[in-house]
C-alpha positions as CSV (number, residue, x, y, z in Angstrom):
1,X,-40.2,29.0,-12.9
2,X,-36.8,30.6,-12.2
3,X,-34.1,30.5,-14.9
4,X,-31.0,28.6,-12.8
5,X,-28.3,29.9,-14.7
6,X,-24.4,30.4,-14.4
7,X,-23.0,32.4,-16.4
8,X,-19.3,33.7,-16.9
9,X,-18.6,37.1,-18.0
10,X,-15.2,38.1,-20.1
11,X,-12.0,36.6,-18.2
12,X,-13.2,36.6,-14.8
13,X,-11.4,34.5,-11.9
14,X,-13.6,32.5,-9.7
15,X,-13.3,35.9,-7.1
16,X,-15.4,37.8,-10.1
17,X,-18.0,35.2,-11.2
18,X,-21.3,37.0,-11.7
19,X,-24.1,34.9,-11.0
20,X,-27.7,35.0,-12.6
21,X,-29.4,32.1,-10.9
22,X,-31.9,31.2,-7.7
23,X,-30.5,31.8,-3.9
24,X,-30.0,28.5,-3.4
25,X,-27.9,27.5,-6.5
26,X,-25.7,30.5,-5.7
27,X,-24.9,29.6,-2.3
28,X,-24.0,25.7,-3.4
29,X,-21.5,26.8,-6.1
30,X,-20.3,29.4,-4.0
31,X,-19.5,26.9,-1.3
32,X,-18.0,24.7,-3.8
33,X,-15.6,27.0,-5.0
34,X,-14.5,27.5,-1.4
35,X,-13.4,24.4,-0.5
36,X,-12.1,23.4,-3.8
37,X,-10.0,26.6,-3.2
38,X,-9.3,25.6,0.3
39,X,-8.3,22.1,-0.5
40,X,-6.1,23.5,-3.0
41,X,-4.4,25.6,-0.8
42,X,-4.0,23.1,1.7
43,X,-2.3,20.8,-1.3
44,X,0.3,23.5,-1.7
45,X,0.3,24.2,2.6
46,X,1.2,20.5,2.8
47,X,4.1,20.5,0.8
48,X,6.1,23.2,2.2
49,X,5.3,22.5,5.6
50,X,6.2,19.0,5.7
51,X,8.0,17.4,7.3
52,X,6.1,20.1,10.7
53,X,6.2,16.9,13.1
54,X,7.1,14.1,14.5
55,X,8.2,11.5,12.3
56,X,7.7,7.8,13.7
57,X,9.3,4.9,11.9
58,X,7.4,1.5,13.2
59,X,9.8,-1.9,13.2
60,X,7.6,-4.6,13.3
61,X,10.6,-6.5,15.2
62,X,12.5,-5.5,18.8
63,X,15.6,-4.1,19.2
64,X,18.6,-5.8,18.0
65,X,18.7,-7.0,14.5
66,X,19.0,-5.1,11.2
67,X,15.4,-4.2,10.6
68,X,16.0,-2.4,13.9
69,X,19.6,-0.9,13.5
70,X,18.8,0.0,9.6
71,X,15.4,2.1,10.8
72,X,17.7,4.0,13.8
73,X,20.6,4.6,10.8
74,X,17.3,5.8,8.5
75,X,15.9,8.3,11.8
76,X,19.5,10.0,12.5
77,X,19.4,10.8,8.9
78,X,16.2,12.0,8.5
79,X,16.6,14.0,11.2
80,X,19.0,16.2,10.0
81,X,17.9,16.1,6.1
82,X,14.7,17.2,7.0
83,X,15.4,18.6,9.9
84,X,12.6,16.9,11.9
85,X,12.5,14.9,14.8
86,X,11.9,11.5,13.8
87,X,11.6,8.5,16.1
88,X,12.0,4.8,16.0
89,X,8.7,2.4,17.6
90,X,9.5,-1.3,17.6
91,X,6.1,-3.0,17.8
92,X,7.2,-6.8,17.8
93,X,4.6,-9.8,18.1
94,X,2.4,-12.0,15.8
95,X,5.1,-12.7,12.8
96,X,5.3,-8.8,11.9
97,X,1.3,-8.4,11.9
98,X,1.4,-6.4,14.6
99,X,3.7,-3.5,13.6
100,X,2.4,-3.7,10.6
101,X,-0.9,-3.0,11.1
102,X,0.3,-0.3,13.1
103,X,2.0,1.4,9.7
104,X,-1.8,1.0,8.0
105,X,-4.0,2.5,10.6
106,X,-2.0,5.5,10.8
107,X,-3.5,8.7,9.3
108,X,-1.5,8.4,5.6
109,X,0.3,11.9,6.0
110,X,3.7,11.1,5.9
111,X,4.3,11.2,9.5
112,X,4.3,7.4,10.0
113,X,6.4,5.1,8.0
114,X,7.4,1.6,8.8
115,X,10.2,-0.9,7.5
116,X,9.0,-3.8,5.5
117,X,10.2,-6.8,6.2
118,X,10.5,-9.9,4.3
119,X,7.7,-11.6,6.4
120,X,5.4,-8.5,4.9
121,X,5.7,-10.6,1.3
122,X,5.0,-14.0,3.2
123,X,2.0,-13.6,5.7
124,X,-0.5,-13.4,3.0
125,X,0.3,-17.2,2.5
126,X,0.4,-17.7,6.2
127,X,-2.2,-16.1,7.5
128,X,-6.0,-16.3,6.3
129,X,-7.6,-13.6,8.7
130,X,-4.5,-10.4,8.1
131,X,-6.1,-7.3,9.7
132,X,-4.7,-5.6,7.0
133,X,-4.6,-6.0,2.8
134,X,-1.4,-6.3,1.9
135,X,-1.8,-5.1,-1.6
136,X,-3.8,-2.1,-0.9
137,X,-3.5,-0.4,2.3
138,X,0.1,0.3,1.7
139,X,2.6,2.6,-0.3
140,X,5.6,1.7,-0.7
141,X,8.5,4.5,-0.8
142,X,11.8,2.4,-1.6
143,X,13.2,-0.8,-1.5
144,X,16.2,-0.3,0.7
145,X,18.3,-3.7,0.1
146,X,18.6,-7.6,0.2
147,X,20.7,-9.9,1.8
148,X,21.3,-13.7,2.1
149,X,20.5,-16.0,5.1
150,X,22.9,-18.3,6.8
151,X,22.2,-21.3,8.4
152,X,23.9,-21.9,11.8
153,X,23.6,-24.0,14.8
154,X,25.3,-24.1,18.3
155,X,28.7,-24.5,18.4
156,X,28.3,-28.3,20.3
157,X,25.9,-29.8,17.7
158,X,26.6,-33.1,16.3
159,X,27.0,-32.0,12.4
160,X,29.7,-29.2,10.5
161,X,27.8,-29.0,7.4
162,X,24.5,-29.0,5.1
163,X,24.7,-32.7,5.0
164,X,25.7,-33.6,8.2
165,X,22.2,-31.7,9.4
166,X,20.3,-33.5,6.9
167,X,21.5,-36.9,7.6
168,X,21.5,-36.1,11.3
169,X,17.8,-34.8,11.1
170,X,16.5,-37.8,9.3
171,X,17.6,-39.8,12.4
172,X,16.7,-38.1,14.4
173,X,12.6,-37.0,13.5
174,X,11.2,-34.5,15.5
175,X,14.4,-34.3,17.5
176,X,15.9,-31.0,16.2
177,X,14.9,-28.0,16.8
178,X,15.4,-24.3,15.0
179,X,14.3,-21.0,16.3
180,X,13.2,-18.0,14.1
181,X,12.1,-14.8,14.6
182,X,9.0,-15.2,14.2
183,X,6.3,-16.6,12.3
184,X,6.2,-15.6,8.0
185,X,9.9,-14.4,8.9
186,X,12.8,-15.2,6.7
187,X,14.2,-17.3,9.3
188,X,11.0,-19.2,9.5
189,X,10.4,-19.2,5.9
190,X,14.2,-20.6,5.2
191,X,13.8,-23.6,7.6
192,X,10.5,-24.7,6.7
193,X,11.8,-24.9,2.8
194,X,14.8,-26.9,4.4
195,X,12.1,-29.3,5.8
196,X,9.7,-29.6,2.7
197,X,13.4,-30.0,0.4
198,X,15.2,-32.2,3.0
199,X,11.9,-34.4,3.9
200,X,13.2,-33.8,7.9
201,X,11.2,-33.1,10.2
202,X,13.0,-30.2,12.4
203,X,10.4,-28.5,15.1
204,X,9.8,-24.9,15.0
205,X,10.4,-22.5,18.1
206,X,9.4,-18.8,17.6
207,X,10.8,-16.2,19.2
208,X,9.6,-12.4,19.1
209,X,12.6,-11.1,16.9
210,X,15.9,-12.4,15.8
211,X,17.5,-11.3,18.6
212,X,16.0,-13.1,21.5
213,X,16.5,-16.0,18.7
214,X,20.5,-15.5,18.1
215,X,20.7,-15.6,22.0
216,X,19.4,-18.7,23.3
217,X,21.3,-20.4,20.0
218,X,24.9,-18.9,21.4
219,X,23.1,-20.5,24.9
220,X,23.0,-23.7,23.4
221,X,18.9,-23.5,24.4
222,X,18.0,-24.3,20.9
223,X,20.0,-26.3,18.0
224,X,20.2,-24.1,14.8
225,X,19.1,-21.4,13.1
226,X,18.6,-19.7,9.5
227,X,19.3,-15.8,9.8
228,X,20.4,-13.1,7.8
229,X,24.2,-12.8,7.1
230,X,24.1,-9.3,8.3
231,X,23.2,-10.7,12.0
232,X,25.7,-14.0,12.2
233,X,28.7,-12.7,10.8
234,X,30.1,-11.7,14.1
235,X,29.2,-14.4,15.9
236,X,30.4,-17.0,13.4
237,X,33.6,-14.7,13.0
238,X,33.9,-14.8,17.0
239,X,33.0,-18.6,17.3
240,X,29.7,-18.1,18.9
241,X,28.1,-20.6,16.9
242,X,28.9,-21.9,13.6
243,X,27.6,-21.8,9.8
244,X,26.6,-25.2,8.6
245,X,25.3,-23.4,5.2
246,X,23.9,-20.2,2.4
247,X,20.7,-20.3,1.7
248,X,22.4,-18.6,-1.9
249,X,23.1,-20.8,-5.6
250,X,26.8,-20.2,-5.2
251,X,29.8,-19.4,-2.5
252,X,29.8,-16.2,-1.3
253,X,33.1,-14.0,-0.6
254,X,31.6,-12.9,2.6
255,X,31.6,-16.6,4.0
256,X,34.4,-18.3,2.2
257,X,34.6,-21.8,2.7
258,X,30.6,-22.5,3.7
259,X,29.0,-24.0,1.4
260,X,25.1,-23.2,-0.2
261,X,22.5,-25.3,1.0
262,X,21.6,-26.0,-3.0
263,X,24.1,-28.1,-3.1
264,X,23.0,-30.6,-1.0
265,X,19.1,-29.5,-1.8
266,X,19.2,-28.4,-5.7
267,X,17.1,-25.0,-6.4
268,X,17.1,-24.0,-2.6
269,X,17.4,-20.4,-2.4
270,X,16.2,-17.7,-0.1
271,X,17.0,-13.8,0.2
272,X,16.0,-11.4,2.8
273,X,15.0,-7.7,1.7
274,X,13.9,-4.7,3.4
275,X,11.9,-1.9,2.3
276,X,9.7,1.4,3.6
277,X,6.4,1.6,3.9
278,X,3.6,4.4,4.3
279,X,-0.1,4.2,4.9
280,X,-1.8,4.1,1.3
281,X,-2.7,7.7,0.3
282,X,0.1,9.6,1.4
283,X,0.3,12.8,-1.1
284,X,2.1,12.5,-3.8
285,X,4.3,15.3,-2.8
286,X,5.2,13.8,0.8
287,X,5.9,10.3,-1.0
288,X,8.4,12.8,-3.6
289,X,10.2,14.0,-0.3
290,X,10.5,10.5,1.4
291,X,11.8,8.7,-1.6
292,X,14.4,11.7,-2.6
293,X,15.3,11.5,1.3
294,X,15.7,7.7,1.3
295,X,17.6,7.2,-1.5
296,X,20.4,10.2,-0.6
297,X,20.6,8.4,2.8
298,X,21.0,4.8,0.5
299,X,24.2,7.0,-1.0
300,X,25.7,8.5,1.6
301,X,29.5,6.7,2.0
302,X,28.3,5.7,5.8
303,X,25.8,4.2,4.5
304,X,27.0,1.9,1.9
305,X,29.6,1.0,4.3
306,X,27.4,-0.6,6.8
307,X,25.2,-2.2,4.1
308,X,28.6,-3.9,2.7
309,X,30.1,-4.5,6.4
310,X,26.6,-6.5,6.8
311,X,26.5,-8.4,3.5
312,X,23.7,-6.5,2.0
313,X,23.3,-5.3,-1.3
314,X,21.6,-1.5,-1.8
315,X,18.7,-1.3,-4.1
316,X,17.0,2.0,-4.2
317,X,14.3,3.4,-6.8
318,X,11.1,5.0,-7.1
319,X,7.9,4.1,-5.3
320,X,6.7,2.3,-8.9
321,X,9.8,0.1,-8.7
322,X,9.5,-0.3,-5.1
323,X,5.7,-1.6,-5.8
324,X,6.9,-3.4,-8.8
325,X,9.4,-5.4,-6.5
326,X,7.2,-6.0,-3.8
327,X,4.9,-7.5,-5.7
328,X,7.3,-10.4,-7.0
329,X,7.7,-11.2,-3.3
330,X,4.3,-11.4,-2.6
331,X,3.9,-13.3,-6.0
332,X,6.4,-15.4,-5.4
333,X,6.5,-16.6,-1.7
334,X,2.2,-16.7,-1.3
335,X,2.1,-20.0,-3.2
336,X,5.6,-21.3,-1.6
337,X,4.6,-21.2,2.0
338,X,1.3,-22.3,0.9
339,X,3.2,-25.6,-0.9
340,X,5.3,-26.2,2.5
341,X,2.4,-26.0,4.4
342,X,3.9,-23.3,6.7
343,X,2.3,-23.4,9.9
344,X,1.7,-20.1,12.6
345,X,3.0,-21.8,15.8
């Protein structure tokens, strides 16, 4: 019987291992060695190469509203921080689902990112069948900001406040109807509380995005709305429709004289966010470079400016606070739209 042996003489490297061992044994270490060494060096390869291509950012909504605008402001700065071509996909359709499942089916190399939306912590109470698991086939790189939602209707609808709605939709049952921009989004998520809170029975009209939404209510083709402040400010400011509510505790400075919904409806209280996200398994280094990227772009004077212009507040952070926060959503907003009975329309 052969004596299958390794032995290691004095200080040698892995280059000057001298073996004493059977043919076969020698070639399988010796193999070994080489792609330890080779994924090694690919670690190392990896890190100063990247960013070496396209960057694609997916927004899981079409063009228009601020998960769109924020991921373009996100690619112009990338572009020159890293100096790397970086591109925005929308992927709009099935309440977020499917530009989200784009972000985790993509190779998890840094080279496709997404923005999180608030629907991402809400369709795990929606939906039963997800093609994705939310809590483990994604990274998350930073939480960008939150915001507040404001409740608004056409400008020719028969009520001015939180309470006229409410009396107006228990008159009226089944009568009223809100769009949103889609299903599990925050729009859909605010009005559906409304219901459950209010006991009305307003019907629910999705659209493929907040934008499509916000223009058939200027139309007068559907009767209100719950969106983010960041997209009705100018068209309450112009008189394109008008605010009825907040779906915040208190008065807010950017919407003086509109009072919260929790006043009529005590404990209401909804807040958007937004986030990026990565395919989980990204390397540790590429998630390093992201995160520093992302939060000098959630510095940057231009950027702070537009976040305040729009009523958002910046939030920022590692990926382990990101997760950390992500996970409350999920935490808290599974059993809610599970309560309310939320329904994929």
């Amino acid at each position: 019987m052969s004596d299958n042996r390794l032995e290691l003489r004095g200080n040698c490297s892995p280059k000057t291992i001298i073996w004493e061992e059977t043919g076969m044994l020698r070639k399988t270490i010796y193999f070994a060695l080489l792609a330890g060494g080779a994924m090694l060096a690919g670690s190392a390869a990896h890190a100063q190469d990247y960013p070496s291509e396209t960057i694609t950012i997916v927004v899981a909504y079409p063009p228009g509203g601020f998960n769109d605008t924020v991921a373009r402001l996100i690619a112009e700065d990338l572009s020159d921080s890293l100096d790397a071509t970086v591109v925005v996909d929308n992927r709009p359709g099935g309440g977020t689902v499917v530009g989200t499942d784009v972000v985790a089916k993509a190779d998890p190399d840094g080279y496709t990112i997404g923005i999180s939306p608030f629907a991402f912590a809400v369709n795990p109470g929606l939906f039963d069948d997800l093609p994705y698991d939310t809590e483990a086939d994604f990274d998350h790189l930073v939480v960008l900001g939150d915001s507040f939602n404001v409740l608004g209707a056409r400008t020719d609808f028969p009520a001015e406040t939180t309470a006229d709605l409410i009396k107006y939709a228990r008159e009226h049952p089944g009568e009223i109807n809100y769009a949103s921009a889609g299903n599990g989004s925050s729009n859909h998520l605010s009005a559906e509380l409304f219901n459950y809170m209010a006991e009305t029975d307003m019907v629910h009209i999705p659209y493929g995005g907040s934008a499509p939404a916000r223009t058939d209510l200027i139309a007068g083709r559907v009767d209100v709305m719950f969106d983010n402040y960041t997209n009705f400010a100018e068209l309450v400011a112009n008189g394109d429709i008008k605010a009825l509510g907040i779906t915040l505790q208190e008065e807010n400075e950017l919407m003086p004289g509109i009072m919260p919904v929790s006043n009529e409806l005590e404990g209401y209280e909804v807040t958007t966010w937004w986030g990026v996200i990565a395919p989980a398994g990204i390397p540790d280094d590429v998630m390093a470079v992201l995160n520093t990227a992302l939060n000098d772009f959630l510095e940057k004077d231009a950027t702070v400016e537009v976040f305040a212009r729009e009523g958002a507040r910046i939030i920022g952070g590692t990926p382990e606070e990101a997760e950390a926060y992500v996970q409350r959503q999920v935490d808290q907003w599974r059993p809610i739209a599970e309560e309310v009975e939320m329904t994929v329309d």
